[in-house]
C-alpha positions as CSV (number, residue, x, y, z in Angstrom):
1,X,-25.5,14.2,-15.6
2,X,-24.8,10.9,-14.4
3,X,-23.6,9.9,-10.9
4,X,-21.8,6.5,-9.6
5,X,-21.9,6.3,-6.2
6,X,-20.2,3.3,-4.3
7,X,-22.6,2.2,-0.8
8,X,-23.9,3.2,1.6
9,X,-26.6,5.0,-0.4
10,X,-27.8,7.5,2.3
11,X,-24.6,9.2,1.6
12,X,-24.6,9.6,-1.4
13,X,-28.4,10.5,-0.9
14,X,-27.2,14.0,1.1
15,X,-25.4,14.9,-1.6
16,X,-27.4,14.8,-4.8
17,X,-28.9,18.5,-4.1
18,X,-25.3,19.8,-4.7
19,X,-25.3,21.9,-7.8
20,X,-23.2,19.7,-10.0
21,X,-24.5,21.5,-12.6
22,X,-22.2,24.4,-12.2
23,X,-18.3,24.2,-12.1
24,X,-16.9,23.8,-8.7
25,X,-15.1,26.9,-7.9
26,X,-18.3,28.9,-8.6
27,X,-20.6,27.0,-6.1
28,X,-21.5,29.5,-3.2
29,X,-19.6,29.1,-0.1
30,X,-22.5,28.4,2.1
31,X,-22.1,24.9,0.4
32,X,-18.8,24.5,1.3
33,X,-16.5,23.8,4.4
34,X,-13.5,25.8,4.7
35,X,-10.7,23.0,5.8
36,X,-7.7,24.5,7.8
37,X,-5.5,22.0,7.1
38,X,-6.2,20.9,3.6
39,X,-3.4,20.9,1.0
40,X,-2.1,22.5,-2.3
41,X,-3.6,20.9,-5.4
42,X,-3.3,21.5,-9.2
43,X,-6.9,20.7,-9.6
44,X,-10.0,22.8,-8.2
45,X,-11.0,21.2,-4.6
46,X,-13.5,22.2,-2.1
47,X,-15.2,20.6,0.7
48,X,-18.5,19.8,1.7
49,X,-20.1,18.5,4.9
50,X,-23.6,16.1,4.3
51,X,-25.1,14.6,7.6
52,X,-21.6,15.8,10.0
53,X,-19.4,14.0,7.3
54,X,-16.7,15.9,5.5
55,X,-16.2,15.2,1.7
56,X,-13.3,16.4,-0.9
57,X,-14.7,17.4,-4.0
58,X,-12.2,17.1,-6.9
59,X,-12.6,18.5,-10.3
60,X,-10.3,16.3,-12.8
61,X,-10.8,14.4,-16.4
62,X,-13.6,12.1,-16.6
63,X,-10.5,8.8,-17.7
64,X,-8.3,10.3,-14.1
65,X,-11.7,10.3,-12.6
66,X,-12.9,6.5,-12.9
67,X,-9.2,5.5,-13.2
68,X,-8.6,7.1,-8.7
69,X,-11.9,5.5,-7.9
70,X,-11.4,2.3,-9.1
71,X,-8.1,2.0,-7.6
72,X,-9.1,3.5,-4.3
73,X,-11.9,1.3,-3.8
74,X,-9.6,-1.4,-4.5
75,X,-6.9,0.4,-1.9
76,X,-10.0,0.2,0.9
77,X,-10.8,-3.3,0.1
78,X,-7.1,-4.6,0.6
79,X,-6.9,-2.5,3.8
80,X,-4.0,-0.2,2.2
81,X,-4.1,3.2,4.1
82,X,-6.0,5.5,1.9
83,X,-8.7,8.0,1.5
84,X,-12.0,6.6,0.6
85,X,-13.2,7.1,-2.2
86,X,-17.4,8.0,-2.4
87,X,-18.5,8.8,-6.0
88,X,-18.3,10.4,-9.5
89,X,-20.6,12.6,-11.1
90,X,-19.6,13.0,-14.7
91,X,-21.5,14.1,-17.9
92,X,-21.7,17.6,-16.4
93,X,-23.3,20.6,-18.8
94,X,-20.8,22.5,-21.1
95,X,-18.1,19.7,-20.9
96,X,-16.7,20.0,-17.6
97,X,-14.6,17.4,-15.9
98,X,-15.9,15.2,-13.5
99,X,-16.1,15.5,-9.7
100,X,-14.1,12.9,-7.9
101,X,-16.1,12.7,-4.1
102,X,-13.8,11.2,-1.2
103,X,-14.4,11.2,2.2
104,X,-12.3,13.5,4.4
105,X,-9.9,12.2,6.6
106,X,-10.7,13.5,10.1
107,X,-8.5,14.5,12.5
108,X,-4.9,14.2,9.8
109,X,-2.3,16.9,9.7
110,X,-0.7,18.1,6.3
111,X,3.0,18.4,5.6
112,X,2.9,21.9,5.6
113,X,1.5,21.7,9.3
114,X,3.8,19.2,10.5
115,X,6.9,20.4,9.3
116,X,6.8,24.3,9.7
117,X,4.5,23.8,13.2
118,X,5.4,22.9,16.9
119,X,5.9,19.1,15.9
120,X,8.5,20.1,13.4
121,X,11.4,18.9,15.3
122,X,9.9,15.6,13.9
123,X,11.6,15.3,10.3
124,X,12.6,11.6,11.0
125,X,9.2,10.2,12.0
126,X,7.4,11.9,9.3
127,X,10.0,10.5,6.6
128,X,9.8,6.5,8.1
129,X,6.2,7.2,7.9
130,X,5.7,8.1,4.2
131,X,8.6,5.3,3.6
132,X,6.4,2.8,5.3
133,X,3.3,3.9,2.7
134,X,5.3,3.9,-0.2
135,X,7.2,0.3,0.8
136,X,3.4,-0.3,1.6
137,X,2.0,0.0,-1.9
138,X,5.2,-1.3,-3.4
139,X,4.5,-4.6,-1.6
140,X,0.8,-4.3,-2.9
141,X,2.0,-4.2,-7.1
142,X,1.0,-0.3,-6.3
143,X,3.6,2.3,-8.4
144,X,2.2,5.5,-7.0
145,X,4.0,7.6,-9.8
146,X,3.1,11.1,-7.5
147,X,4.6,10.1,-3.8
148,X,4.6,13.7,-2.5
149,X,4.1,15.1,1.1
150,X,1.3,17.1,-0.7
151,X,-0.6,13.7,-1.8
152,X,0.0,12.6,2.2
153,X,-2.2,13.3,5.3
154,X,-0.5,12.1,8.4
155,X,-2.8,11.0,11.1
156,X,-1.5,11.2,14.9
157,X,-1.0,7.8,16.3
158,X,-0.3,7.5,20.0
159,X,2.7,10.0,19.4
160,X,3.9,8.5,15.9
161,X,2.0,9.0,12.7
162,X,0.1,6.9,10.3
163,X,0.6,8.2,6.1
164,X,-2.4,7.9,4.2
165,X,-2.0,8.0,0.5
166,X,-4.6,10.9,-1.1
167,X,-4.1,11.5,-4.5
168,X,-4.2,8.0,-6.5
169,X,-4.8,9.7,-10.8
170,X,-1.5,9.1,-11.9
171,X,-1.0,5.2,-9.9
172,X,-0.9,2.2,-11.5
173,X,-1.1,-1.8,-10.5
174,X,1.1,-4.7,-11.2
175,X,0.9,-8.3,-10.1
176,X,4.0,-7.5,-8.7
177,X,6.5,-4.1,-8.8
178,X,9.6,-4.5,-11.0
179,X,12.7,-3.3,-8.6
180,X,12.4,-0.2,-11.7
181,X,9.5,0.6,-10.9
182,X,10.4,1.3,-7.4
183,X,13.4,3.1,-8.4
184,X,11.6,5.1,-9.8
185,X,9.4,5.8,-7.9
186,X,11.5,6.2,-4.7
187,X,13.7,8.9,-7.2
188,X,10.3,10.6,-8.3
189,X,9.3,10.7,-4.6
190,X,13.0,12.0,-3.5
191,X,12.5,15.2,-5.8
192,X,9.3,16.0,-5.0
193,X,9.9,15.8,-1.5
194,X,13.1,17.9,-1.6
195,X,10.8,20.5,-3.8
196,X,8.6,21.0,-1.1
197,X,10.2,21.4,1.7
198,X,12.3,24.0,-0.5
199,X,9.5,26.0,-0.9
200,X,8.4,26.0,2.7
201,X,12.4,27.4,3.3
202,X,11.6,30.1,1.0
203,X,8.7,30.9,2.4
204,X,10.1,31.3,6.0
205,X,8.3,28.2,7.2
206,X,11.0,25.7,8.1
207,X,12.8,25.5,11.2
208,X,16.4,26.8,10.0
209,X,18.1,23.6,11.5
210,X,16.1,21.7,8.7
211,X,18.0,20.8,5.5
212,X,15.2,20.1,2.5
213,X,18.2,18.7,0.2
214,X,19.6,16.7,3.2
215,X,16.4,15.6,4.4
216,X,15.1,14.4,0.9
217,X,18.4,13.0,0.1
218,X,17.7,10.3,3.4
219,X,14.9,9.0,1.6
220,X,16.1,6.1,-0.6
221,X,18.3,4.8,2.0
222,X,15.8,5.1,4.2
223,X,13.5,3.0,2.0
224,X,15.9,0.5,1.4
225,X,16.5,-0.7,4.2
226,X,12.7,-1.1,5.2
227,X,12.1,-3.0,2.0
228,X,15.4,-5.2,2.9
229,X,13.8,-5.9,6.1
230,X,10.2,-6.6,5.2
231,X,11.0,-8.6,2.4
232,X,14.3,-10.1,2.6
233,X,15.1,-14.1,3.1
234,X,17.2,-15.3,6.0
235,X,19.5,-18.7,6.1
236,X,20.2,-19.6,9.6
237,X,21.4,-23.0,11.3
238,X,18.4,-25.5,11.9
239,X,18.7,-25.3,15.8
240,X,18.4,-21.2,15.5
241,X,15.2,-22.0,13.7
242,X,12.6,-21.1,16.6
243,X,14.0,-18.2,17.9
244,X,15.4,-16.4,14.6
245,X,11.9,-17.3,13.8
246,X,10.7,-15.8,16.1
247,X,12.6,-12.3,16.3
248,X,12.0,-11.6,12.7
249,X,8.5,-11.5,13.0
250,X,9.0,-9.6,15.8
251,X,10.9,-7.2,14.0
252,X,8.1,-7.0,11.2
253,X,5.5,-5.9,13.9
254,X,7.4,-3.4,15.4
255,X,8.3,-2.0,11.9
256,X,4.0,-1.8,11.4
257,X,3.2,-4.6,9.5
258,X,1.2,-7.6,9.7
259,X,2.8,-11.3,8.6
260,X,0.8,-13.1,6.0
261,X,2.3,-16.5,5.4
262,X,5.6,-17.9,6.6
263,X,7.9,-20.5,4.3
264,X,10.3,-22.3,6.4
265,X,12.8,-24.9,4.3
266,X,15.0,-26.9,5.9
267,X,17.4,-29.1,5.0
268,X,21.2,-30.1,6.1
269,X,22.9,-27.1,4.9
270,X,20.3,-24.9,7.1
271,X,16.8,-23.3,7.5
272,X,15.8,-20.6,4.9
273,X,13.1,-18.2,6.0
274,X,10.4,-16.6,3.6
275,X,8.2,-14.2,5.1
276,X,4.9,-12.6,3.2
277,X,4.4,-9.5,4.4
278,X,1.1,-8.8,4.6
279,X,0.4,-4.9,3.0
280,X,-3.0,-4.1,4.9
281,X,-2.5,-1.9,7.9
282,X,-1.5,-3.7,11.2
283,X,-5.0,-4.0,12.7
284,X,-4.0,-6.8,15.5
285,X,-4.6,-4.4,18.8
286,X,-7.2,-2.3,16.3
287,X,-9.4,-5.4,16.3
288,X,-8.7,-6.8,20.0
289,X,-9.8,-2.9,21.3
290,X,-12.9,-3.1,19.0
291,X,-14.2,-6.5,20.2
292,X,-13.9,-5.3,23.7
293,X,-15.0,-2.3,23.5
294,X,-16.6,-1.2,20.4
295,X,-14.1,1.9,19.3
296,X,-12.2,2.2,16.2
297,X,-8.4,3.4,17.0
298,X,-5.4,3.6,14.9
299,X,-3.1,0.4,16.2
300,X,-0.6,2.1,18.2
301,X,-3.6,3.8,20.0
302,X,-5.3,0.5,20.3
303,X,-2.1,-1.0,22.2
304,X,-1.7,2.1,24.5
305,X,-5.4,1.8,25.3
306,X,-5.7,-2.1,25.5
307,X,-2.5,-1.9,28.1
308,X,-4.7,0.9,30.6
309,X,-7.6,-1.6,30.2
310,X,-5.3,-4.3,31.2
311,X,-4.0,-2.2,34.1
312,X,-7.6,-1.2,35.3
313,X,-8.9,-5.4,35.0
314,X,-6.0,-5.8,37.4
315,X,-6.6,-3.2,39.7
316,X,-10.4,-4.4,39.7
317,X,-9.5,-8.0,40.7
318,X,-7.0,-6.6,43.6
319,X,-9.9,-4.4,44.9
320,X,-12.3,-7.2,44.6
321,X,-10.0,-10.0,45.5
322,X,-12.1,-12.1,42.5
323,X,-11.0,-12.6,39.5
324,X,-12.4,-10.2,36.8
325,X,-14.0,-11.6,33.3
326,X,-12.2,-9.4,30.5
327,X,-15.3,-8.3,28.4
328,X,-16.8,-7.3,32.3
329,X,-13.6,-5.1,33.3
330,X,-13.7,-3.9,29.4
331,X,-16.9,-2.4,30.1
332,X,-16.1,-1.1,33.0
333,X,-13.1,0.5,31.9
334,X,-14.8,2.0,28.9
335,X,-17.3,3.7,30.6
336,X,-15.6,4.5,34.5
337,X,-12.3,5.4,32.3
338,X,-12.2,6.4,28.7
339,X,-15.2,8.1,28.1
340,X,-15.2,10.7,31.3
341,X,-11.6,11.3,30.4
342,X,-12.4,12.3,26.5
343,X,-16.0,14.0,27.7
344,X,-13.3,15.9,29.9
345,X,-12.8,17.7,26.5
346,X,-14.6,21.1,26.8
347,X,-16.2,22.3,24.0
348,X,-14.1,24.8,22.5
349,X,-10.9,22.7,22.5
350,X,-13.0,19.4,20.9
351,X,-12.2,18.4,17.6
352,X,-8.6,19.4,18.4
353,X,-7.2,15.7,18.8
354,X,-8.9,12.4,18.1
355,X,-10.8,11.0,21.2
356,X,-7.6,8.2,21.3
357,X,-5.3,10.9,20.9
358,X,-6.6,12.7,23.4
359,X,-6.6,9.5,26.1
360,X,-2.8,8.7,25.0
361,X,-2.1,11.9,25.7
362,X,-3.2,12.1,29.4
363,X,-1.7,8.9,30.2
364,X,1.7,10.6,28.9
365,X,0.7,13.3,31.4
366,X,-0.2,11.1,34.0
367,X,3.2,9.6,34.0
368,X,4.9,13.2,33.7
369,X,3.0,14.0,37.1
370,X,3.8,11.3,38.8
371,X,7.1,11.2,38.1
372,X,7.1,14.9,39.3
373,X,5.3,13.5,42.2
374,X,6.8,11.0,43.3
375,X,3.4,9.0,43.6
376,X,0.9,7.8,41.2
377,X,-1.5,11.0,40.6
378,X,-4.2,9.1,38.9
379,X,-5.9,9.0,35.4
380,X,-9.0,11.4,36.6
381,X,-6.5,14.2,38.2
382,X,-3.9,14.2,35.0
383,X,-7.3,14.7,32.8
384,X,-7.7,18.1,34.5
385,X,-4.1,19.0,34.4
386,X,-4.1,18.2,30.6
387,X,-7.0,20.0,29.5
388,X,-6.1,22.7,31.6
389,X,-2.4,23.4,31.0
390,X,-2.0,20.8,27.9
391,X,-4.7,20.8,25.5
392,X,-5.3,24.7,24.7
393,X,-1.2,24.7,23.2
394,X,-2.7,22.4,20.5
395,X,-3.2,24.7,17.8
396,X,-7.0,25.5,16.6
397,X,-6.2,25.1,12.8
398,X,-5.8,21.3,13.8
399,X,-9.8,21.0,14.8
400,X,-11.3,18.7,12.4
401,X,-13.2,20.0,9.8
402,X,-16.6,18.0,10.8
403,X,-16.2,19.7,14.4
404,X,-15.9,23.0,12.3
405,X,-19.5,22.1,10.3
406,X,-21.2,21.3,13.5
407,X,-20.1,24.5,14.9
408,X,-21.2,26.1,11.4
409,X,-24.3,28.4,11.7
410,X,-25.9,27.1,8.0
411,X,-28.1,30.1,6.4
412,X,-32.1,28.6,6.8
413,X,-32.8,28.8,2.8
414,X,-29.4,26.6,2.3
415,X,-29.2,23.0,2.4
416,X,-27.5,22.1,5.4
């Protein structure tokens, strides 16, 4: 057998006593890590924990194989929101296919979660979001040739979603996508998408108010007009020029992505704008929060956050009457604020939500209170209230699977 394994190598260290020897749907299941919220897949996939890391194990064609971890490790390079993928161990006994090793993505919801669940009143916001990956990877030379809800995970974002692209065997890259391509793509994605929330109508698991043909049928349009506004070029008068500047960027941001580089002509008949848009994930709050404070957010939890930090410097220079330094009242808010609010967890609800989540969440409560109120209740007292009355309605089947492992009694003879 031979394994490729990409860094770090202490990973890939705690799992070279698997038995890769033996095909994966015979390994014994105090190896493996039952996953409440994984998805359906045509190939054999199980899950492993090494070290309180989760991994997918995926059993596919040598060719696939290389082909999906190339291109991943390409995807996480660029930024592009993906899984990540680990390793390959291929030239198993007997012939088999190789195993494909990616590392979970903690704390994501499925479709079949999101759309038959207590969110499912959410059809829209899950649809812009897997129209933002695709337009995403389109933008990137990336023809996914499999955009399904099965090959998404959706990871909770202060109240929106992020898509993550899973499944990569059957994508391929261009220098640039051929408007073709994306057609066909979009139309590929479009069936499969109306497929599968079909089969979550027959099997009693869509809200009756939800239309799969309808809601499939939104797609394209959907996806045009995001790629019309990410990628389009605008004509305005010269004197516009600053302000039309301006708002399209804007627009860009609020849409989720970054600006790359910006072509401005001008000449008597007008200004003509060309924007790149930049197909990483929008990581400008992401890497203001991390500089201050050391976490690692999703970026509409890193604005939410970074606004209470900017709150709490305030209040600390009114109190104080001096003016604050902002890595000081970072410090300050990180360990006075965040962290007693997301230790308020107990242990049988953690793992539920993200630590961020969690945080955005009570300051959505923390508004709903005081508005009931009529005064400002206070982050520490809307904590309580939440985990008390809020939290235990999230469902269990969302805790994350490396909360799961460490709850996991592991049987002493069996590598843990």
């Amino acid at each position: 057998m031979r394994f490729l394994f990409r860094p770090p190598a202490t990973e890939a260290a705690g799992l070279l006593s698997l038995p890769w020897d033996q095909p994966l749907e015979e390994w014994d299941e105090d190896l493996l890590l039952e996953v409440p919220q994984r998805g359906i897949s045509r190939h054999v996939v199980r899950f492993t924990v090494s070290e309180g890391t989760v991994y997918a194990l995926k059993e596919i064609a040598e060719p696939l194989a290389r082909h999906e971890y190339a291109l991943l490790g390409e995807f996480e390079a660029e930024g592009l929101p993906s899984v990540t993928a680990l390793g390959i161990c291929f030239d198993r006994p007997d012939d088999q296919q190789a195993i494909l090793v990616t590392r979970y993505l903690e704390y994501s919801m499925s479709y079949r979660y999101l759309f038959s669940g207590p969110r499912a009143g959410e059809p829209d916001r899950l649809l812009d979001t897997l129209v933002q990956l695709l337009v995403r990877l389109h933008l990137a030379g990336v023809y996914w040739g499999d955009c399904s809800l099965s090959n998404t995970l959706f990871l909770p974002d202060a109240g929106t979603y992020t898509a993550y692209l899973v499944d990569a065997e059957t994508a391929e890259r261009y220098p640039t996508l051929s408007a073709g391509k994306r057609a066909y793509d979009i139309e590929l994605a479009r069936e499969r998408l109306g497929a599968e929330l079909m089969d979550l109508q027959f099997g009693d698991l869509l809200p009756p108010e939800l239309d799969p043909v309808e809601i499939a049928n939104s797609l394209p349009g959907r996806y045009e007009a995001l790629w019309d506004e990410v990628t389009r070029e605008e004509v305005f008068r010269v004197d516009e020029q600053a302000v039309r500047v301006a708002e399209r960027l804007q627009r860009i941001n609020d849409l989720g992505f970054d600006v790359g580089e910006i072509e401005l002509v001008t000449s008597s008949e007008g200004a003509r704008l060309r924007v790149e848009t930049r197909v990483s994930e929008p990581g400008q709050h992401r890497h203001e929060l991390f500089r201050l404070t050391g976490l690692e957010v999703q970026e509409k939890q890193a604005q939410r956050l970074l606004n209470d930090l900017r709150s709490y410097r305030a209040y600390l220079e009114e109190r104080t009457g001096d003016a604050v330094p902002e890595a000081e009242a970072a410090q300050s808010w990180l360990t006075d604020v965040y962290q007693p609010v997301v230790r308020a967890v107990p242990e049988h609800l953690a793992g539920r939500l993200e630590p961020a989540e969690v945080f955005h969440e009570v300051l959505e409560h923390r508004w709903f209170l005081s508005e009931q109120a009529g005064f400002d209740v206070g982050t520490w007292a809307a904590a309580r209230s939440y985990v008390q009355n809020v939290l235990p309605r999230t469902p269990a089947v969302l805790t994350t699977p490396s909360v799961i492992a460490a709850h996991r009694v592991v049987p002493a003879h069996q590598p843990a």
